[in-house]
C-alpha positions, -999 to 999 in steps of 0.1 A, spaced: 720 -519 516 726 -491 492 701 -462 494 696 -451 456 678 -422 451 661 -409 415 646 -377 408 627 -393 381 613 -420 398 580 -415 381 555 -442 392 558 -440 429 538 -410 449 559 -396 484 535 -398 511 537 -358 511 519 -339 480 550 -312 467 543 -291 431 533 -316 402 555 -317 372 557 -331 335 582 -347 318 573 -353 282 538 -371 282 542 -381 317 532 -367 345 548 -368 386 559 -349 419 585 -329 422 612 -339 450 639 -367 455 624 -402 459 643 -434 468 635 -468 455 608 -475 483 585 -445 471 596 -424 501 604 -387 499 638 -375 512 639 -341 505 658 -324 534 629 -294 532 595 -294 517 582 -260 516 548 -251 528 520 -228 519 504 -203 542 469 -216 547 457 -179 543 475 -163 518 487 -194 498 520 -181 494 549 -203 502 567 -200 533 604 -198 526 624 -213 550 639 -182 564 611 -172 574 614 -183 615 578 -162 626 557 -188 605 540 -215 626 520 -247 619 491 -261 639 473 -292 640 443 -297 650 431 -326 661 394 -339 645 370 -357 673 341 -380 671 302 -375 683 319 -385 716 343 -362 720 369 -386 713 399 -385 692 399 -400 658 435 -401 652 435 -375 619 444 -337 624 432 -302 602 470 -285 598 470 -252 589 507 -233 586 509 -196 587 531 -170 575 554 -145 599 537 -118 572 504 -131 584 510 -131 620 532 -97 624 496 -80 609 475 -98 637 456 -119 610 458 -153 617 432 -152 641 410 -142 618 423 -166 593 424 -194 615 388 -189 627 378 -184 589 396 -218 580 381 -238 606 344 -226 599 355 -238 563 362 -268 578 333 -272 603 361 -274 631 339 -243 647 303 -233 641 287 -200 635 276 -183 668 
């Protein structure tokens, strides 16, 4: 079977969330979607969870983590927390920081 692929493909959401556009009165995501409603963009750029600026794809010091979320147990639920940081982040030592601050945020840690 052919693969067809539309940028315009308006009614379907990729299971990623890229930069919303408009087109006229309608509304959709940005990217290349096939027929199916899957995204096959060869990149997707992300955003640095601490600065929100995008993270070109040049830029080889930027790293992403997942954490992963647990139950009362201690067990794991099967969802993660992913944060990405910049190589501008990390060459100033501050995604320690902002990792600590992030997860507080996302009651990952608790205050001490």
């Amino acid at each position: 079977s052919k693969a067809t692929v539309s940028v315009l493909n308006w009614p379907f959401s990729p299971p990623h969330t890229p930069t919303k556009m408009t087109k006229g009165a309608k509304t959709g995501r940005a990217g290349m979607i096939n027929m199916d409603g899957q995204c096959v963009d060869l990149y997707v750029p992300r955003k640095c969870s601490a600065t929100n600026q995008l993270i070109h794809a040049n830029d080889h010091a930027a790293v992403q983590l997942s954490i992963g979320q647990i139950d009362e147990n201690g067990g794991y639920t099967g969802k993660n927390n992913t944060y990405c940081f910049s190589g501008f982040i990390r060459d100033r030592a501050g995604s320690d920081q902002a990792l600590n601050r992030l997860a507080l945020r996302d009651r990952i840690l608790r205050e001490a």
